[in-house]
PQR file of N, CA, C, O and H, with PARSE charges and radii, in Angstrom:
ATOM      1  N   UNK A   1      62.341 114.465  56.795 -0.4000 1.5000
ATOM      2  CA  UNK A   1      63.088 115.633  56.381 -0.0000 2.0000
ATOM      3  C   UNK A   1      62.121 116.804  56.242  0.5500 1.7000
ATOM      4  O   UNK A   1      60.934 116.590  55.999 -0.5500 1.4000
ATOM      5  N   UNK A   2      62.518 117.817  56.366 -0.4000 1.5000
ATOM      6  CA  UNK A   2      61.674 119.218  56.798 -0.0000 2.0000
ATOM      7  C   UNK A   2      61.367 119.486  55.137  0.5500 1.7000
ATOM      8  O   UNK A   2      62.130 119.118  54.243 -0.5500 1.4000
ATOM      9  H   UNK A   2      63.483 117.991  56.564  0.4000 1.0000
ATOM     10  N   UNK A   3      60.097 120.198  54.931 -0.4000 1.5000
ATOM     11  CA  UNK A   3      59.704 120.604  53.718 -0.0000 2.0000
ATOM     12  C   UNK A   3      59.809 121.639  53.188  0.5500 1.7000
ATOM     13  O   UNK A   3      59.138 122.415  53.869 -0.5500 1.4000
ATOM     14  H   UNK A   3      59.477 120.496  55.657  0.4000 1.0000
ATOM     15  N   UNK A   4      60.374 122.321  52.129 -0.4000 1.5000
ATOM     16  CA  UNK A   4      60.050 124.135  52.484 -0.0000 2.0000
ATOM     17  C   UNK A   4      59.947 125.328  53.041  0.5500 1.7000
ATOM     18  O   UNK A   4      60.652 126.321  53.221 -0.5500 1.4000
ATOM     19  H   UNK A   4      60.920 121.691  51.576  0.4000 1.0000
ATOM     20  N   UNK A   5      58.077 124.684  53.432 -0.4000 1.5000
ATOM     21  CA  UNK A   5      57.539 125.603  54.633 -0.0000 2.0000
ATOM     22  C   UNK A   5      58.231 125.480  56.354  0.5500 1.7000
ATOM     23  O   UNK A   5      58.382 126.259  57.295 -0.5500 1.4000
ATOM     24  H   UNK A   5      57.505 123.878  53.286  0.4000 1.0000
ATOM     25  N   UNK A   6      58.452 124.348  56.137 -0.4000 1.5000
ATOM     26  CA  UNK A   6      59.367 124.371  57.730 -0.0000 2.0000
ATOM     27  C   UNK A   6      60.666 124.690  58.094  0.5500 1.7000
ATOM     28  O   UNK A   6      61.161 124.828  59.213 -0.5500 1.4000
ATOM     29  H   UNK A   6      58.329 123.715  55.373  0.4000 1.0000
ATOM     30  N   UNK A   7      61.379 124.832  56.448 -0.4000 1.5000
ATOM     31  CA  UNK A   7      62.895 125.394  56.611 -0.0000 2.0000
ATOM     32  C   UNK A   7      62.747 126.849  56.788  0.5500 1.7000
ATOM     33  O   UNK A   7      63.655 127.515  57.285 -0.5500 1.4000
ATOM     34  H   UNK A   7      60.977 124.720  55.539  0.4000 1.0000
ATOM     35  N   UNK A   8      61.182 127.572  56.240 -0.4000 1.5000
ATOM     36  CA  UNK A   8      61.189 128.495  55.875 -0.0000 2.0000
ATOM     37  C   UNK A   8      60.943 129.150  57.677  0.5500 1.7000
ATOM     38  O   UNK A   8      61.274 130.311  57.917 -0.5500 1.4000
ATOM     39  H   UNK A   8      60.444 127.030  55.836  0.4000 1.0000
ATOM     40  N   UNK A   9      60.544 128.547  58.428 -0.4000 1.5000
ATOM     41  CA  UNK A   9      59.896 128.640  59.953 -0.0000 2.0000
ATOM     42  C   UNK A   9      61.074 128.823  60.721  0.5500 1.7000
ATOM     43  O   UNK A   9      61.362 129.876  61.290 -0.5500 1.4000
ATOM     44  H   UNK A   9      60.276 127.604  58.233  0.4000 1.0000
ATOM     45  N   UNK A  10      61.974 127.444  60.732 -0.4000 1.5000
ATOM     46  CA  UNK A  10      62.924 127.233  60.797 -0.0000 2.0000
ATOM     47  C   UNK A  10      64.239 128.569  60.664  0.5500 1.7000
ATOM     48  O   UNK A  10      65.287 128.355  61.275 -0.5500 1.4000
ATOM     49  H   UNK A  10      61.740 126.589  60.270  0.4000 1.0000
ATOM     50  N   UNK A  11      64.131 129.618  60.023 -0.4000 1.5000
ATOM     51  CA  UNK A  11      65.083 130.152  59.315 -0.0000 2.0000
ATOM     52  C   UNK A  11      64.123 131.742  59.819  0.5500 1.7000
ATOM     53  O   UNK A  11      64.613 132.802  59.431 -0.5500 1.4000
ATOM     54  H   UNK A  11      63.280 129.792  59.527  0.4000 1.0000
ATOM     55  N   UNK A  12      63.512 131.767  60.209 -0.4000 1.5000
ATOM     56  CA  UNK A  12      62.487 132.977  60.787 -0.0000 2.0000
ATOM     57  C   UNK A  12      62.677 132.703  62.075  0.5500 1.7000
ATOM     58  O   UNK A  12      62.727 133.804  62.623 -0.5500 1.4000
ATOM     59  H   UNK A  12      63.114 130.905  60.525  0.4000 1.0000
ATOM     60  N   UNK A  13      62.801 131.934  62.812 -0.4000 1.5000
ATOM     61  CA  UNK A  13      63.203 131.756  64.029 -0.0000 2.0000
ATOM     62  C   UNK A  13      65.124 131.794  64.913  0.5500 1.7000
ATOM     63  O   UNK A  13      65.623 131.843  66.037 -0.5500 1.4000
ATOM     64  H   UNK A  13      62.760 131.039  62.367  0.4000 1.0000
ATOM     65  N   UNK A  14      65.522 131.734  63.540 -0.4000 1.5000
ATOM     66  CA  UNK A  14      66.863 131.942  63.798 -0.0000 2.0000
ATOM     67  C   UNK A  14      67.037 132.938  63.525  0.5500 1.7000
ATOM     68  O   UNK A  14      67.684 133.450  64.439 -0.5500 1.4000
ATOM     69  H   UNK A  14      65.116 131.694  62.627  0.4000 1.0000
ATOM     70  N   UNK A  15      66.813 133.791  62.582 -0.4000 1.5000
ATOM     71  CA  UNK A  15      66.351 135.162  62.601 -0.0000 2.0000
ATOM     72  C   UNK A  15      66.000 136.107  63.618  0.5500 1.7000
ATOM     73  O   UNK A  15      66.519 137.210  63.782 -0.5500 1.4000
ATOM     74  H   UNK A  15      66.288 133.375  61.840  0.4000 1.0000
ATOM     75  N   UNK A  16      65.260 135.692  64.155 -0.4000 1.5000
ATOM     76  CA  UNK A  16      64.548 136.862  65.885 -0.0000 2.0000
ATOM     77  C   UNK A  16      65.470 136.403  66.349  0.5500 1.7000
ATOM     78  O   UNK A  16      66.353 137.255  66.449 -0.5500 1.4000
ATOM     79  H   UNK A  16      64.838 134.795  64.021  0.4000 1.0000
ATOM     80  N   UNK A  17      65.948 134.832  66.946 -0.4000 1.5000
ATOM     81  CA  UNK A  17      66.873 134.487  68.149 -0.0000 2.0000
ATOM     82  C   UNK A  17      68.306 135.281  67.932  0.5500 1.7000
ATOM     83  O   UNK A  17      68.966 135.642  68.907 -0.5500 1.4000
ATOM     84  H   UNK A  17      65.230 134.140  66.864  0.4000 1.0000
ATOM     85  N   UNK A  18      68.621 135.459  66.925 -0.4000 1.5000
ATOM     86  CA  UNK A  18      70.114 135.757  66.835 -0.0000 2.0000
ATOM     87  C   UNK A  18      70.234 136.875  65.833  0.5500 1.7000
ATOM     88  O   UNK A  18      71.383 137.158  65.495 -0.5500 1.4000
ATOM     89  H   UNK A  18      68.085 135.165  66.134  0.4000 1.0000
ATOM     90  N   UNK A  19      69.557 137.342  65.469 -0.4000 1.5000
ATOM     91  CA  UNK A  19      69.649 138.408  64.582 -0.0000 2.0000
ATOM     92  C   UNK A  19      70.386 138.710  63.185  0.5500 1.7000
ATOM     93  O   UNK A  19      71.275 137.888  62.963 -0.5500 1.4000
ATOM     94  H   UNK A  19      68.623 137.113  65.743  0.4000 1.0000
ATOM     95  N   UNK A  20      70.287 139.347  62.538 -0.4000 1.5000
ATOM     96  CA  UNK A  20      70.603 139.488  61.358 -0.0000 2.0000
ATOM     97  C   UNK A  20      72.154 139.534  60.879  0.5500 1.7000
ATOM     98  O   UNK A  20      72.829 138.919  60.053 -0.5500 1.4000
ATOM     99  H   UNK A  20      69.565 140.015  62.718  0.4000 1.0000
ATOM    100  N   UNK A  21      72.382 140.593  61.835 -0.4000 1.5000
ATOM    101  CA  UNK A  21      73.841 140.745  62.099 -0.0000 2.0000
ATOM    102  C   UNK A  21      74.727 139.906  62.771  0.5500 1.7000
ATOM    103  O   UNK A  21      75.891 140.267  62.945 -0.5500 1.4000
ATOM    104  H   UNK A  21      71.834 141.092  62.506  0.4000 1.0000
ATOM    105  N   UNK A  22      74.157 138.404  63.328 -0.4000 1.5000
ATOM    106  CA  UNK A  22      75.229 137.376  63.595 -0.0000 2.0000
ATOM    107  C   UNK A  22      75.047 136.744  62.857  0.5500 1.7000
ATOM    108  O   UNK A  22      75.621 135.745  63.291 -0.5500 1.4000
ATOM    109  H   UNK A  22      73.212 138.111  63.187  0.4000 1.0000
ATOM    110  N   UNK A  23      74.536 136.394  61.688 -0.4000 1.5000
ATOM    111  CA  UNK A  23      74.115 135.216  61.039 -0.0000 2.0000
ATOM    112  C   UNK A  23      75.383 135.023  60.145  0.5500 1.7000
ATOM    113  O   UNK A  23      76.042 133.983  60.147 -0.5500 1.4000
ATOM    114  H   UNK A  23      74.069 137.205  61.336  0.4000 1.0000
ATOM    115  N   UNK A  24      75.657 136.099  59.398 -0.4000 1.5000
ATOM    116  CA  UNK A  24      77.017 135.806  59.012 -0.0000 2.0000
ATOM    117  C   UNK A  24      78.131 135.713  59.638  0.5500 1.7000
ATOM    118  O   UNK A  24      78.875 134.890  59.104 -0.5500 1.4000
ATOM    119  H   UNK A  24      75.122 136.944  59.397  0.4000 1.0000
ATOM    120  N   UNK A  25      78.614 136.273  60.662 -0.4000 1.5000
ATOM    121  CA  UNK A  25      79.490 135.589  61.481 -0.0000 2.0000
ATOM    122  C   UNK A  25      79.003 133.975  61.698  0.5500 1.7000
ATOM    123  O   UNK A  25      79.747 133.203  61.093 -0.5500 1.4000
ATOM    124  H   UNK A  25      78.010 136.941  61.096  0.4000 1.0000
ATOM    125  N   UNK A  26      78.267 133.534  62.194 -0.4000 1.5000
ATOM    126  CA  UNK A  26      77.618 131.968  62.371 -0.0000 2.0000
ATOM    127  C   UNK A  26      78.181 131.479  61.167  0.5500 1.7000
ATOM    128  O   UNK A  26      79.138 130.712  61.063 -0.5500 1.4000
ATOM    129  H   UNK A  26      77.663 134.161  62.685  0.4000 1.0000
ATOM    130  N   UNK A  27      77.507 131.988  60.269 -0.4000 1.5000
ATOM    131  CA  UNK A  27      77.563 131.446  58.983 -0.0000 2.0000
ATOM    132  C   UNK A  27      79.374 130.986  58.375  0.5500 1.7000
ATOM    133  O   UNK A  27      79.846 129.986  57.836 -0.5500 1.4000
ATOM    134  H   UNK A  27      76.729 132.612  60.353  0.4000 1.0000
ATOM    135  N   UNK A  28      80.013 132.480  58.877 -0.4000 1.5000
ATOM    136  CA  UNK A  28      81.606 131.868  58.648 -0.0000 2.0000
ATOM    137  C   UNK A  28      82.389 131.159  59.067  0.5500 1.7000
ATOM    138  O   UNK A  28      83.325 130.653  58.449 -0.5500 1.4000
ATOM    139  H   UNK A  28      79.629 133.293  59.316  0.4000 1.0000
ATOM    140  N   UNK A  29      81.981 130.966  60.689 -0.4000 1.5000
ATOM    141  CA  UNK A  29      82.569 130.138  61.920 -0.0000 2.0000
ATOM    142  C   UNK A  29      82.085 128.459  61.039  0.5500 1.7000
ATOM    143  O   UNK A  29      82.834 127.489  60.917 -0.5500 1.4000
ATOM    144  H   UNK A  29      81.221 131.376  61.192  0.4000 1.0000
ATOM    145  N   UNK A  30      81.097 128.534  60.699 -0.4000 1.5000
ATOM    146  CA  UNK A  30      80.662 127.218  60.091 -0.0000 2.0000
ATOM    147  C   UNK A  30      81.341 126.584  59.199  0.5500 1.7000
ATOM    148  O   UNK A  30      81.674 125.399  59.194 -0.5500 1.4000
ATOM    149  H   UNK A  30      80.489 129.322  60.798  0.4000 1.0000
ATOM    150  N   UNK A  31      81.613 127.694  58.167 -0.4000 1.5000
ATOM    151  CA  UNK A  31      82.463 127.083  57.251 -0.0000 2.0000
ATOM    152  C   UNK A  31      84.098 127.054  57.343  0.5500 1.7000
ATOM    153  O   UNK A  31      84.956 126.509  56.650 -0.5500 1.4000
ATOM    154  H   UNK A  31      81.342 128.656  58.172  0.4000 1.0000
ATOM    155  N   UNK A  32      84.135 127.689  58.235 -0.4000 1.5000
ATOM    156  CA  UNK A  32      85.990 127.566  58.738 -0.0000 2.0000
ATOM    157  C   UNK A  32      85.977 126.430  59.277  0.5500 1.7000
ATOM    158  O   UNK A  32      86.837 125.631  58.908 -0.5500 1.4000
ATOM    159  H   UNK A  32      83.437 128.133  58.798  0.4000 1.0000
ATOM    160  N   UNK A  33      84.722 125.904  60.600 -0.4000 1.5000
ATOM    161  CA  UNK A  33      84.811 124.468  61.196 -0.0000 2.0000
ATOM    162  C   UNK A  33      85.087 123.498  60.295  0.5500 1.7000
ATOM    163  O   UNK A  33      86.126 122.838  60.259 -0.5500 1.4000
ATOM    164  H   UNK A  33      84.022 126.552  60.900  0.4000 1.0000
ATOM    165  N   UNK A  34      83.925 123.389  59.383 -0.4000 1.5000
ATOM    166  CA  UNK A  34      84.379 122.784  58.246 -0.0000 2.0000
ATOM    167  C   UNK A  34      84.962 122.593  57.478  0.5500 1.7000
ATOM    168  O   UNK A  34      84.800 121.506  56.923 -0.5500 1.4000
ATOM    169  H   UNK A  34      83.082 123.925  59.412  0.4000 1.0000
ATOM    170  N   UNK A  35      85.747 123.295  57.089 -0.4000 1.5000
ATOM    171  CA  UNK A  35      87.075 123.456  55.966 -0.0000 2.0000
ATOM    172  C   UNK A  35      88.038 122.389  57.220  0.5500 1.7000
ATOM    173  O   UNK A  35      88.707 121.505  56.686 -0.5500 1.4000
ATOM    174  H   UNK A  35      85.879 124.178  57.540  0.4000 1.0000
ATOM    175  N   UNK A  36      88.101 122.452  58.613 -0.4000 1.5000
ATOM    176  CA  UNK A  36      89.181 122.197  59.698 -0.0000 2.0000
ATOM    177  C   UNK A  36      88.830 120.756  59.941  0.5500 1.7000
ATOM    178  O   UNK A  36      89.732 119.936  60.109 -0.5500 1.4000
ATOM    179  H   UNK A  36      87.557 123.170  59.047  0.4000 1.0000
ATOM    180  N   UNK A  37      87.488 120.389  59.969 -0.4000 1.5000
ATOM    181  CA  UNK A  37      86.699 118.840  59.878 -0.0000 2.0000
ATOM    182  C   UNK A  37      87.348 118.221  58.744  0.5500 1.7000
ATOM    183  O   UNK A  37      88.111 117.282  58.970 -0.5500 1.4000
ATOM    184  H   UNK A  37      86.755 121.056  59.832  0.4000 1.0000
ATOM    185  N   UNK A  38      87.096 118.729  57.192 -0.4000 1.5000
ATOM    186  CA  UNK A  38      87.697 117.588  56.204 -0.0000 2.0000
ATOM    187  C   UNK A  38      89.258 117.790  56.087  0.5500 1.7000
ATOM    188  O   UNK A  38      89.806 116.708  55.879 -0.5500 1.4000
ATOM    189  H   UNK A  38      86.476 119.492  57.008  0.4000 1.0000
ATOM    190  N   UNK A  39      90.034 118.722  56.149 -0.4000 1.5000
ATOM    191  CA  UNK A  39      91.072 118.918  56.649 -0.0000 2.0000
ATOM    192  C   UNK A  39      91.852 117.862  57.584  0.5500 1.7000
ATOM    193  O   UNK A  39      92.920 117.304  57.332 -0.5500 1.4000
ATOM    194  H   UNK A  39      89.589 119.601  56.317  0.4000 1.0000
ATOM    195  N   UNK A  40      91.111 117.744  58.630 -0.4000 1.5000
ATOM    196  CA  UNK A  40      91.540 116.767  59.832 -0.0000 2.0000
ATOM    197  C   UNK A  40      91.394 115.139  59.383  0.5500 1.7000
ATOM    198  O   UNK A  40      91.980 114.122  59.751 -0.5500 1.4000
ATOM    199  H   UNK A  40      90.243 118.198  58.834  0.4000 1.0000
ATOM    200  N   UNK A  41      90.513 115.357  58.582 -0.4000 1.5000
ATOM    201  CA  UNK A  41      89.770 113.549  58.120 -0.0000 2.0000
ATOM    202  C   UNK A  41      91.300 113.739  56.647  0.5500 1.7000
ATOM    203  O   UNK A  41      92.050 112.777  56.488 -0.5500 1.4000
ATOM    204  H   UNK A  41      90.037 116.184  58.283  0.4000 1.0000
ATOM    205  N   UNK A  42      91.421 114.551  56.105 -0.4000 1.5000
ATOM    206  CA  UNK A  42      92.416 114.275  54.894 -0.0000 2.0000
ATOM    207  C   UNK A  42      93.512 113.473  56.105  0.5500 1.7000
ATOM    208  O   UNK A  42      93.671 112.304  56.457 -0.5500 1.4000
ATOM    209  H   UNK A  42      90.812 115.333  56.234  0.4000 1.0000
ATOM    210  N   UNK A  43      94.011 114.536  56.415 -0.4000 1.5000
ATOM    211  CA  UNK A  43      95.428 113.955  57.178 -0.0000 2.0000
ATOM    212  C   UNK A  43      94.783 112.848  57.883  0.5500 1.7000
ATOM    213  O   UNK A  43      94.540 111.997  57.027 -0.5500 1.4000
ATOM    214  H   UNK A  43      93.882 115.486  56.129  0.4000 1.0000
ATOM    215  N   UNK A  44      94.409 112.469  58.973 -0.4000 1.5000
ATOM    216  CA  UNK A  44      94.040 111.072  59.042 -0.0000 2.0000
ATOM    217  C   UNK A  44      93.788 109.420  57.885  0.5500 1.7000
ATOM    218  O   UNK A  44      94.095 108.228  57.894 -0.5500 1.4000
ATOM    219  H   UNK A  44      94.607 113.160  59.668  0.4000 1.0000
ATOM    220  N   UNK A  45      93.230 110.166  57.245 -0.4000 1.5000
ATOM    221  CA  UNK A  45      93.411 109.363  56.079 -0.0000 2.0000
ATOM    222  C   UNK A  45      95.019 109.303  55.672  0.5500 1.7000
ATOM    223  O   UNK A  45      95.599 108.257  55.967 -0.5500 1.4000
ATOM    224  H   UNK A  45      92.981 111.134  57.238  0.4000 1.0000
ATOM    225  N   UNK A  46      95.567 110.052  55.200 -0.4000 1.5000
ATOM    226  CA  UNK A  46      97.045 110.202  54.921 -0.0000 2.0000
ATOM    227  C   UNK A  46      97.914 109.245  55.877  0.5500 1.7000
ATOM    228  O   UNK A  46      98.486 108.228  55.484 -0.5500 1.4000
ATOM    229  H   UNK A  46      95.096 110.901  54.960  0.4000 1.0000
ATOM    230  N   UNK A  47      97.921 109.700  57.106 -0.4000 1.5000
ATOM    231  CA  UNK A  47      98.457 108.720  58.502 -0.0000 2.0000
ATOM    232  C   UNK A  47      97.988 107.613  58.054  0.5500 1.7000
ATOM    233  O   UNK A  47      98.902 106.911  57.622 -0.5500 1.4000
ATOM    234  H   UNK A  47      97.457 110.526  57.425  0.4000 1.0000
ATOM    235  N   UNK A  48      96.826 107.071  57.948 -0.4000 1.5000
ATOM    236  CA  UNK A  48      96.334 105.679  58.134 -0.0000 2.0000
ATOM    237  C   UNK A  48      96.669 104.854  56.790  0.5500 1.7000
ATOM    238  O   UNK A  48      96.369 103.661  56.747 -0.5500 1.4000
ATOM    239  H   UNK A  48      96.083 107.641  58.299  0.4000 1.0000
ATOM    240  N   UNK A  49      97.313 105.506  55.651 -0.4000 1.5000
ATOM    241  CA  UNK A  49      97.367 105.004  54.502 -0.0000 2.0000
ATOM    242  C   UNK A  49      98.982 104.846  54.550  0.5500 1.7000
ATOM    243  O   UNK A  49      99.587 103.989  53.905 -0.5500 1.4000
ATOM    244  H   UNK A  49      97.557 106.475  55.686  0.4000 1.0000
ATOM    245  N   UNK A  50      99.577 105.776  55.389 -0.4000 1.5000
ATOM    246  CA  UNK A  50     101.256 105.344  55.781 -0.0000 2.0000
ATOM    247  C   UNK A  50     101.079 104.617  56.556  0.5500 1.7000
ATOM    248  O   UNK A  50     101.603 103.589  56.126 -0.5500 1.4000
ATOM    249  H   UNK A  50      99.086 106.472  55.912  0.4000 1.0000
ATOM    250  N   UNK A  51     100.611 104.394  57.607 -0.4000 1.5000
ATOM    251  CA  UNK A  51     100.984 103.738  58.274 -0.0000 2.0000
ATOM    252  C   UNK A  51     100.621 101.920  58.087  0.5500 1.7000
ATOM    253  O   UNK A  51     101.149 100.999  58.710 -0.5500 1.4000
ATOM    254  H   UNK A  51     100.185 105.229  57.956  0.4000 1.0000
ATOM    255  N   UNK A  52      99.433 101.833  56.894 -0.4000 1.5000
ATOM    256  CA  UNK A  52      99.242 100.776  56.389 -0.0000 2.0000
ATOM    257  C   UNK A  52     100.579 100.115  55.748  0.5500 1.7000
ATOM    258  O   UNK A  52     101.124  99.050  56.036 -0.5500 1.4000
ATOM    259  H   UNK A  52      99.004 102.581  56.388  0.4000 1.0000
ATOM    260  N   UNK A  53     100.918 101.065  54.814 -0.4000 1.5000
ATOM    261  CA  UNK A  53     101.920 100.612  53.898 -0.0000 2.0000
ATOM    262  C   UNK A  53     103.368 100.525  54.445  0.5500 1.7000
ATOM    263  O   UNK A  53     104.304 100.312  53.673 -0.5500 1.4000
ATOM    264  H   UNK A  53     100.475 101.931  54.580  0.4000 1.0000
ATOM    265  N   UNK A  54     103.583 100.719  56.003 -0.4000 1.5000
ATOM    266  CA  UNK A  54     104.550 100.691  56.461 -0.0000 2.0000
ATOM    267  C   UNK A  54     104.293  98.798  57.021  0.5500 1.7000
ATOM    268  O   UNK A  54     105.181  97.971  57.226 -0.5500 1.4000
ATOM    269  H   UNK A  54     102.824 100.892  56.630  0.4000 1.0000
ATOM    270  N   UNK A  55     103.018  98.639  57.118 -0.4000 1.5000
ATOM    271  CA  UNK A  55     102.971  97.191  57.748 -0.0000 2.0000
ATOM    272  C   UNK A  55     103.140  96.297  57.031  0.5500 1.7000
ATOM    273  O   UNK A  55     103.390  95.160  57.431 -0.5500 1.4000
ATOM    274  H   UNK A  55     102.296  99.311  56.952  0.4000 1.0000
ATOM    275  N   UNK A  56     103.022  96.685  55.617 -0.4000 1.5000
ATOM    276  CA  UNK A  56     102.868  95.781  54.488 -0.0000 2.0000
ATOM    277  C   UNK A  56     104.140  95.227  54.409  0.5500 1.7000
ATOM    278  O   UNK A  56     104.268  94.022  54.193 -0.5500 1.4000
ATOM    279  H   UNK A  56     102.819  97.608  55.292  0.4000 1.0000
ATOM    280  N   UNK A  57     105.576  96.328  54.630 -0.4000 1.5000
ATOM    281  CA  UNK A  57     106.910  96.509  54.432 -0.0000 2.0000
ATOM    282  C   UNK A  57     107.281  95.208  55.437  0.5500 1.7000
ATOM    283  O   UNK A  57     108.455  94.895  55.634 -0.5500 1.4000
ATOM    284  H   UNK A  57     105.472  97.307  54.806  0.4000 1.0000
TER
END
């Protein structure tokens, strides 16, 4: 796992590549994906917990 100094490298380099002014866009697209990832895993879970208890029936 990266230490500090290498997140800190890490995060200076995404910086020049993409600039300042996309980072928050990046940054929001990320967390909308994500909100849509556990979102998708809830309802799956949900399906798979009906559809258990429909077999049980």
């Amino acid at each position: 796992m990266p230490s500090g100094a290498e997140w800190f490298i890490v995060l200076l380099i995404v910086l020049l590549v993409f600039g300042g002014s996309q980072l928050p866009k990046m940054a929001r697209n990320l967390g909308r994906a994500q909100h849509e990832l556990k979102k998708g895993f809830a309802e799956a879970n949900k399906e798979a917990d009906a559809s258990e208890s429909d077999d049980k029936s």
